[in-house]
Every structure is written in C-alpha cells, then in structure tokens.
ZAMARGU-4260 file (C-alpha; in steps of 0.2 Angstrom, whole numbers, plus 5000, padded with zeros to 4 digits):
<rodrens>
0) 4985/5102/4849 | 4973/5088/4846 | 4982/5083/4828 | 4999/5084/4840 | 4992/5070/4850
5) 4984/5059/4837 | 5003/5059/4829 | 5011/5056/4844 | 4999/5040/4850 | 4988/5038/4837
10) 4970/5041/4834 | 4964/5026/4841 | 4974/5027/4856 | 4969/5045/4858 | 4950/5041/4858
15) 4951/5026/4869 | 4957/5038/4884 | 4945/5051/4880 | 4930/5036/4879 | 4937/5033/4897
20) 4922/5035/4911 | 4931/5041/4928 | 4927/5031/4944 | 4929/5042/4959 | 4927/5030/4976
25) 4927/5033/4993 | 4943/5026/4997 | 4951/5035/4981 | 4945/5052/4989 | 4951/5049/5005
30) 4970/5042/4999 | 4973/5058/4989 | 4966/5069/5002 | 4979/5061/5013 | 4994/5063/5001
35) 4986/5082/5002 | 4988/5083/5020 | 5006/5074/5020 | 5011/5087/5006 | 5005/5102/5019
40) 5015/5094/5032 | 5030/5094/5024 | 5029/5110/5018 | 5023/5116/5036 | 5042/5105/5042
45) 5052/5112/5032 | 5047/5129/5040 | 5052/5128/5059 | 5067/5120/5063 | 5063/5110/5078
50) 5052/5098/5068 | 5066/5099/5053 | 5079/5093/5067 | 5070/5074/5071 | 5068/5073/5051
55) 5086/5075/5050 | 5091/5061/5060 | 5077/5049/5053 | 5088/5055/5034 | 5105/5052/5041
60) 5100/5035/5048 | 5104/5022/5030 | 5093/5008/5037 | 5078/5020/5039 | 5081/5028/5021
65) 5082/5009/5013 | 5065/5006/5021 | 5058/5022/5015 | 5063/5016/4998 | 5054/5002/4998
70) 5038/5009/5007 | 5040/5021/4993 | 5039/5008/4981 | 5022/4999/4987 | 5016/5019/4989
75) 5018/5019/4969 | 5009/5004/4968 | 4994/5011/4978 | 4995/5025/4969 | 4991/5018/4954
80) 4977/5007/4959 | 4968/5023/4966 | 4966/5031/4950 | 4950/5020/4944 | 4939/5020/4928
85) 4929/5011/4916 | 4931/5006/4898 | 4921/5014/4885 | 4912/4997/4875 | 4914/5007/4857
90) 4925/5019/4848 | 4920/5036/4852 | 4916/5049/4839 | 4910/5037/4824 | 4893/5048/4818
95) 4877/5037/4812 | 4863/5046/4802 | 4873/5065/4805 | 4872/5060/4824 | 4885/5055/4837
100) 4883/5037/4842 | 4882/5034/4861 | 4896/5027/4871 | 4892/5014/4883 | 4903/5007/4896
105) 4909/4992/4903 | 4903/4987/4920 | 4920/4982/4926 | 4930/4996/4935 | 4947/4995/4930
110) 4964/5006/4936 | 4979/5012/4929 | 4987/4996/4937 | 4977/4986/4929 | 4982/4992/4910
115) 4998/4990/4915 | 4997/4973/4921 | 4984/4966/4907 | 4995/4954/4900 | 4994/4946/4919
120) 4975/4951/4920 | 4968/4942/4904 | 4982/4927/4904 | 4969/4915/4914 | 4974/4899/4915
125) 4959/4883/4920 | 4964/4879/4937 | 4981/4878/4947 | 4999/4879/4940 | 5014/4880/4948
130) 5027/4896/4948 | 5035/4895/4928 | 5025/4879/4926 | 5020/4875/4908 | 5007/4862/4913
135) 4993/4862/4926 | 4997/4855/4941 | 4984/4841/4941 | 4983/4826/4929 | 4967/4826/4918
140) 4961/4813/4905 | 4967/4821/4888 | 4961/4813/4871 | 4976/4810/4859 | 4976/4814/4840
145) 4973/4794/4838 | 4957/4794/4849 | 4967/4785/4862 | 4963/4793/4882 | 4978/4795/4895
150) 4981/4804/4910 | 4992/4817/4909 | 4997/4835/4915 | 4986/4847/4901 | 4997/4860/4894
155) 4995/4879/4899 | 4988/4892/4887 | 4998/4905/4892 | 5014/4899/4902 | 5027/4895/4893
160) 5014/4896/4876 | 5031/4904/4866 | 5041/4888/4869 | 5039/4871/4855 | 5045/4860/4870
165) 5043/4863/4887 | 5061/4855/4892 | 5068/4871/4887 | 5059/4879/4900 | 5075/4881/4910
170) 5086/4887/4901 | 5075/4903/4894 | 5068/4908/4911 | 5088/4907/4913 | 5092/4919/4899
175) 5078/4930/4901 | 5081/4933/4918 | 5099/4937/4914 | 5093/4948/4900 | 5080/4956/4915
180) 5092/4957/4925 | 5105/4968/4915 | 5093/4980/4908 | 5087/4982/4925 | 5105/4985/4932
185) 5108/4997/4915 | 5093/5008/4918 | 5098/5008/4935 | 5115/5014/4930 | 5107/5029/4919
190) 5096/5034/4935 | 5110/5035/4947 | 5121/5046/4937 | 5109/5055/4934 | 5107/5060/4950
195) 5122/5060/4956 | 5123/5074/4941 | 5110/5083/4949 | 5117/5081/4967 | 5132/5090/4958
200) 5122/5105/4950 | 5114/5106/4968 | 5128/5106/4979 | 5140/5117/4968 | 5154/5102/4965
205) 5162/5093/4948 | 5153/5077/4944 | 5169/5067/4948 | 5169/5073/4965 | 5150/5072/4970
210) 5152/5054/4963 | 5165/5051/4975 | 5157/5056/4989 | 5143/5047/4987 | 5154/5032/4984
215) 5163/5033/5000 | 5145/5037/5010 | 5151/5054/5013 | 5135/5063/5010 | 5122/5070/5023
220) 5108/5057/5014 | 5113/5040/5014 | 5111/5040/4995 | 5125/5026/4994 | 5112/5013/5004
225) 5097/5022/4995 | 5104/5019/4979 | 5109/5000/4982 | 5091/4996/4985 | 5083/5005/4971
230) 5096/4996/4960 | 5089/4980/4969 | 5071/4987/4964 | 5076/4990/4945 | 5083/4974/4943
235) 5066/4967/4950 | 5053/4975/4940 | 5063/4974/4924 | 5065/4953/4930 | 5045/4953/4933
240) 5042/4964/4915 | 5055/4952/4906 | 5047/4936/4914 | 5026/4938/4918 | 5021/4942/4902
245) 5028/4925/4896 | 5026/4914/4914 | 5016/4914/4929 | 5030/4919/4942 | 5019/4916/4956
250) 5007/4901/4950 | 4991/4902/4948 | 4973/4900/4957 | 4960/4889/4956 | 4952/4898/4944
255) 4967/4901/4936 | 4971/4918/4938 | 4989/4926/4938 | 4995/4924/4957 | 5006/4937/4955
260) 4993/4950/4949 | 4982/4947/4965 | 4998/4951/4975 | 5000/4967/4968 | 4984/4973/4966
265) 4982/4968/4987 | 4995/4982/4989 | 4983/4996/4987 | 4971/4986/5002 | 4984/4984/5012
270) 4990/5003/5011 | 4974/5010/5011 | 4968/4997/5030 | 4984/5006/5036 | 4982/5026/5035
275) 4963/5027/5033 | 4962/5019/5049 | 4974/5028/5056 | 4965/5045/5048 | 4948/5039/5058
280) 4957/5035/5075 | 4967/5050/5078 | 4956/5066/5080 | 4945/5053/5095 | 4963/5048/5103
285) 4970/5065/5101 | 4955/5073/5106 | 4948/5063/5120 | 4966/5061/5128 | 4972/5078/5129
290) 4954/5084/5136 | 4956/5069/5149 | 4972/5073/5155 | 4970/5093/5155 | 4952/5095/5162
295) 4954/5080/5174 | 4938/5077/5186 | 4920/5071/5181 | 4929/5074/5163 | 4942/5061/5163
300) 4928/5050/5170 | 4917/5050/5155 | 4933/5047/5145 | 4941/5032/5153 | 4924/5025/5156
305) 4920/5025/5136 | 4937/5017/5132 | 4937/5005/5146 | 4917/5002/5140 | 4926/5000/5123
310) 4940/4989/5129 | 4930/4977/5137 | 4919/4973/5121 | 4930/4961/5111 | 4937/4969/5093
315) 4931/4954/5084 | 4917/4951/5087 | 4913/4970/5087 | 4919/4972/5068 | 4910/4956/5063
320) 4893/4963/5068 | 4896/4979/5060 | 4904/4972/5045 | 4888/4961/5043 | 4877/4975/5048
325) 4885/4983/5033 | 4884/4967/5020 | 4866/4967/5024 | 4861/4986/5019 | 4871/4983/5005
330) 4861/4967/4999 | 4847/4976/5001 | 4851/4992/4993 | 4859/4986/4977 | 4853/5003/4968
335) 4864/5014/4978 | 4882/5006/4968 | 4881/5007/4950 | 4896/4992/4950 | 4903/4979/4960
340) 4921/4990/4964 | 4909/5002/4974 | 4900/4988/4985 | 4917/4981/4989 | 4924/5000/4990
345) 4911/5004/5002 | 4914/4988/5015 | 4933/4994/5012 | 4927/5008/5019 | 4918/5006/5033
350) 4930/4991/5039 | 4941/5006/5040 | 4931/5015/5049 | 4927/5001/5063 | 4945/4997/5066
355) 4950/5017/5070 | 4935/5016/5081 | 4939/5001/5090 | 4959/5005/5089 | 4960/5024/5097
360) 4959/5019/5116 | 4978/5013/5117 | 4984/5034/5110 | 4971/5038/5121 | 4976/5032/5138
365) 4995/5037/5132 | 4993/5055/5129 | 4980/5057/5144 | 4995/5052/5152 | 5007/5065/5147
370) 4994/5077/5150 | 4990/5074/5166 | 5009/5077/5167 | 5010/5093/5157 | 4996/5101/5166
375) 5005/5104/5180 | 5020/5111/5172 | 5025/5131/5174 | 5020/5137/5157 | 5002/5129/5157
380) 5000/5134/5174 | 5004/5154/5168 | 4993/5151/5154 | 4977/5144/5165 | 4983/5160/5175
385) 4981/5173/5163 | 4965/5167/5156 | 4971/5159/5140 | 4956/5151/5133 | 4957/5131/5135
390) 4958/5126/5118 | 4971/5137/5112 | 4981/5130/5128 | 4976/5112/5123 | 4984/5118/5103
395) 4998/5128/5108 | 5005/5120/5125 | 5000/5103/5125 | 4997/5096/5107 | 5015/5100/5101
400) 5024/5093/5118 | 5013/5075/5112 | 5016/5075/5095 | 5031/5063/5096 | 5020/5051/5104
405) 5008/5051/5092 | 5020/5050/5076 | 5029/5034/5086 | 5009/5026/5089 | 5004/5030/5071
410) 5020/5021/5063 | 5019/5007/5075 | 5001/5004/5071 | 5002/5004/5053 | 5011/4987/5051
415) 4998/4980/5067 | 4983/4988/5056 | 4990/4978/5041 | 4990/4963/5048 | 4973/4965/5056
420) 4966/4964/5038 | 4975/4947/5035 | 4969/4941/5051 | 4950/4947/5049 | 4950/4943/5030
425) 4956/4923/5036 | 4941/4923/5050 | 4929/4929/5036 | 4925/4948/5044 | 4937/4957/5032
430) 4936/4965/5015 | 4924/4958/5002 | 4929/4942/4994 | 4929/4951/4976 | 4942/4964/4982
435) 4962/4957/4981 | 4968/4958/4998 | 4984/4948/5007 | 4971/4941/5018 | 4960/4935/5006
440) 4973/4926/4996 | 4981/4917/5011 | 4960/4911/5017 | 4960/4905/5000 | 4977/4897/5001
445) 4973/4889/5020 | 4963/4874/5014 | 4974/4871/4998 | 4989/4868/5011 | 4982/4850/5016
450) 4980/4844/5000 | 4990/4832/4987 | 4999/4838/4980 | 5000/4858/4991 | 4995/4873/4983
455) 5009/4882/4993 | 5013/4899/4981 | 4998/4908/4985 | 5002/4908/5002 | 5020/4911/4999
460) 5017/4926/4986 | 5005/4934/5002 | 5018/4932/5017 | 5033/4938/5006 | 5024/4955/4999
465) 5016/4957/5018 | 5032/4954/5027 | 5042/4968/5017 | 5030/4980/5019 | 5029/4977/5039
470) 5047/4976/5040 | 5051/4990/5031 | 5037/5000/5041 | 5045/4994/5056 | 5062/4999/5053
475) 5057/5017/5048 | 5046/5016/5065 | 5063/5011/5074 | 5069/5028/5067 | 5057/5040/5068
480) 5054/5033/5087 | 5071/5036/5091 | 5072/5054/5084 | 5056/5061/5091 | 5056/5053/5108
485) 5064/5065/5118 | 5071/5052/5133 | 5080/5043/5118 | 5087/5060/5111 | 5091/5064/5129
490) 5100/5046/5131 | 5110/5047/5115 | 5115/5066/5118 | 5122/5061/5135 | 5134/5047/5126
495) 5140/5059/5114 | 5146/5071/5127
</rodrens>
C-alpha cells in the first residue's frame, strides 16, 4: 500500500504528511462536535414527519436554498481552517549511525487552508499596495543603476512580478480573468450535468427530461436558483485561483501581507463566534426559561432576578473584564500553550463563552413566556394530574411546542453574534490581535482611512465577506421563521384556502 502511495504522490510528498504533527484545539473540538450534533439532527428529522414538514417549505423556498449555498460555502472554508497542524522542520525517515534521526517541528501552526493558499501566505509584499497594483502605494527614494536617487513608487516583488512592463497590467488581468472565468463556467457546466444525471438515476426519468424540468423550475428543490449561484461561485474561485497567485486582489497590509488571505482565514472566526456561542447560550435559556415559566412562584423569581441582574450590567464592559481577566492568566502562564495558535485559541474560546453567557436572557424571557402559557393548557394539566414527573413533562410537552422559537432565535443571532466580534474586536475587547478576524482587519483599517492617500481595501475586503455571510444568514432566518412559526403557518394557510 505504501509503494501505491509513493507512485502516486511521490516519496517526498508521502513523507512530508506523515512528518505532519496534528494540533487539536479547543475550538477545533467544539466545531466538529457540532457538525456531529447537526448530523444527529438531521438524521433524527428525517424520521418524524412533523419536523420534516417546516424543512420542506425552508427547500421549496429558492431565495432560502441560494443562501444556503453560500453559507455552505463559508462552512467549507471553516471547515478547512479547523483541521490544524505543524510542519515537520526535516525529512522524516533519513537513518544517522543505524538510528532514526529525530523530527522537530515548526512552532507555527498551520491548516489545511493555509497549504492551499501558500502562494498568498508567503507572497509578502514591504508595506501597502493597492488591489492588482504592481507598485507600492507610497513613493520611496530609489537609487538608480547610475547612482543618481529619485522618488518613485518601488516595484512589487510579487504583484505583477511575471510581467517585463507593468503597462500591460490591464490587459493580462483582462485575459486571465476571462480565461478564470471560462474554466470556472466549464467545470461548472461538468458539475451540473452531473447532477442533473444523478437527479435522473434518482427519480427514475431520461436525462433529457430531468434536464427540462429543472430548466423550467419544475422540481420540488429549487435546484434552477441553486445551480445559478453555484455557477456564480465556480466562476469565482477559479477568477481568485487564475489571479492571486499572480496579483494581490485585495491589496495588501502595512506589513505587506496578502489582504485577501486574511479575509479568508477570518471566516473560520467569524463562523466559529456564531454557533459556539450559540452552543454555550442555549442549555441556560432553554433551561432557565422552561423551568420559569412551568414552576412559576419563588422559582421564576430567582430566574428573572438573575437575568434582570444580568441585563442591567452592560455587555461591554462585562466581556472587557473578563477578556482581560483572561489575557492576564495567559501572560502569566505561558507554559500551559506550547504555540501562539493555542493562546489566541483559548481567548477565542473563552470570548465565546462570555458572549453566550451575556447573550441567553433575551431566549430566556421568550420561552418563559410561552410556558407560562403552555402550562395551563389541557394536556399538561393531565399530565401534572396523573403524576407525570416534571422533567419528562418539561421534555415531552413543553420543549417540542418551543422549539420553533428557539430555531428562529438561534438564526437571528447568528448574523447579530457575528457582528459583535467586529464590533468588540474594533473597541479592542475581542479576539487576539494575532488571530485573522473581520474585526481585526477593519480596527486596523480604521486609522488608514484618514490618511493620504486612504488605505480603503482592507476595509472594503472585511464589509463585502461580512455583509454575504449576514445576508445570507438572514435570508435563510426569513425562511426558517416563516416555516416554523406556527401564527405565520397559520396566516399563509388561511390565504391558501
């Protein structure tokens, strides 16, 4: 099997992945536990029919499903920054007096996002450039071949390094974007019918006629709109795989670093603020609400006074003690992380933490609500009746007849949760500096906006990526709101009859 392999990618290849240390961090843990936990759910779904019914109409709906496309796209990317290791510093398996030479690693953790985009990683540039630029963006004194000085814009070592003059920058980004473009559109093309082939094998029709149908948007899925947008997305990446490796599409830094690659590699903060906070705030808003509104006396006192007490302390200031709390244990315990990832990990972490803390009391007061209501209902009257022990009535009666308001909260807060990091990152009280974050870049950005000439892309690279993962999470919120909240299921039944 081994001499299959070394054929196939080569012995040097081969050796460098098995000289690969893994890196298993906190927030790596948590993100596949929760793909886990969503695969059980699913599963579960699928299973009884009145939760496969709302799924159903969230499917049908083509705006949703184009912004489940895109949120799947960001999920790919976190996905790929989760899986973390470092890099052996020596070929493994070279033998030194009979004996097996030892391997060392390299401090820097790195993920499979990273080899992907080393081109972008290790293409640092001295200072600012603008997007496609081929020169710095501020003038330096350079020394001529003659020994005479002027001041000019310094060439870039890597932008536009392939091209003998720079005044035929335009036309190649031109051509190669057309060239990105097409082999995009033509691997697109391949995908779709593909799986237009396989919706044919599925469904038990000719290839011509399955075609058709989805053509025309006959289909139960919207795979007509779904299949737009991911030709969209084809035609993106390969326009970013023709282009980066040759430009800096996004600019640079100050310290020169590829804009772009920070953008991506914030995706995996911005994903993991969002459903690990929302993991931490649940079981307390779940918990603490359902037990208020069912036990009511001198227990929904203790609840509402601890999330009034809660409310009344403001979030900021809360999560900038805590976060400092935090940076100081961590100063002072630097033997506890072996590498930088895991300091900036761990404050990752616990930032999560604070926010689900600070963020259950609005789930909270909604579901003590609607169990106050249920609680007076004939069916959990019978049950208190016949003895039903509480906590299967809270389980069984109540927790099924909320869950459609706490699958609306959870989607609303996601998008509100990732602009929160922005927010804390800009006021200094978010993730570590070291870790690439949407908030980070635009605190960096903020002061570069009042100079001459303005360092504007860094900015702009932030708000684009942020504002398609919040509008798209917002539109698949729309849905799911809609097909879980009984009143509206209610009001559109009555309009269809």
């Amino acid at each position: 099997m081994t001499t299959v392999l070394e054929e196939i990618v080569g012995p040097d290849t081969l050796a460098y992945w098995r000289g690969l240390k893994p890196v298993l961090l906190w927030t790596d843990v948590l993100v596949f536990l929760l793909v886990g936990v969503l695969v059980i759910c699913i599963w579960y779904a699928r299973r009884r029919e009145h939760l496969r019914a709302p799924w159903r109409q969230v499917f049908a709906r083509p705006l949703a499903m184009a912004a489940a496309v895109v949120m799947s796209c960001f999920v790919v990317v976190g996905l790929l920054d989760s899986v973390h290791f470092r890099e052996p510093l020596q070929p493994q398996g070279g033998q030194d007096g009979g004996q097996q030479q030892e391997v060392f690693h390299a401090v820097e953790v790195l993920s499979l996002l990273d080899l992907l985009l080393r081109p972008l990683k290790e293409q640092v540039e001295k200072t600012y450039s603008a997007p496609f630029a081929t020169h710095l963006y501020a003038k330096e004194t350079l020394e001529l071949p003659d020994g005479t000085r002027v001041r000019d814009y310094p060439r870039l070592v890597y932008g536009g390094a392939h091209l003998e003059d720079p005044s035929e920058r335009t036309a190649d980004v031109l051509q190669r974007s057309l060239a990105g473009l097409a082999t995009g559109l033509g691997w697109w093309l391949l995908f779709a019918l593909l799986w237009v082939a396989l919706l044919a094998y599925r469904h038990h029709r000719p290839f011509g006629s399955q075609l058709r149908q989805v053509l025309a948007g006959r289909t139960v899925l919207p795979w007509r709109v779904m299949l737009g947008v991911l030709a969209l997305v084809f035609m993106a990446v390969a326009w970013a795989v023709e282009l980066a490796p040759l430009y800096h599409i996004f600019g640079t830094d100050k310290v020169g670093q590829d804009v772009f690659y920070q953008t991506l590699k914030s995706v995996r903060t911005a994903l993991v603020i969002g459903t690990l906070t929302t993991l931490v705030m649940l079981p307390f808003a779940v918990l603490l609400g359902l037990m208020a509104g069912y036990f009511r006396g001198w227990v929904d006192d203790v609840i509402q006074y601890l999330y009034t007490t809660l409310n009344s302390i403001p979030g900021v200031l809360l999560i900038a003690s805590a976060v400092l709390m935090l940076q100081v244990y961590i100063d002072t315990h630097p033997e506890m992380f072996e590498t930088a990832a895991e300091r900036a990990d761990m404050r990752l972490l616990f930032l999560c933490i604070i926010l689900g803390v600070t963020s259950w009391t609005t789930l909270c007061r909604l579901l003590r609500g609607e169990a106050l209501k249920l609680h007076g209902v004939d069916y959990v009257q019978a049950a208190v009746a016949f003895g039903v022990p509480h906590f299967r009535i809270l389980s069984r009666h109540l927790l099924p007849n909320v869950m459609h308001i706490v699958l609306i909260t959870v989607v609303l807060d996601f998008s509100g949760l990732v602009l929160a990091e922005a927010i804390l990152s800009y006021v200094g009280v978010g993730v570590d500096p070291s870790m690439h974050s949407w908030g980070n870049m635009i605190n960096g950005a903020r002061l570069e906006m009042a100079r001459e000439p303005m360092v504007w892309w860094s900015l702009l690279a932030a708000f684009v990526f942020m504002f398609l993962l919040v509008l798209a999470a917002n539109l698949l919120a729309d849905a799911v709101r809609d097909a879980f909240d009984p009143r509206t299921r209610d009001a559109a039944a009555g309009r269809e009859s």
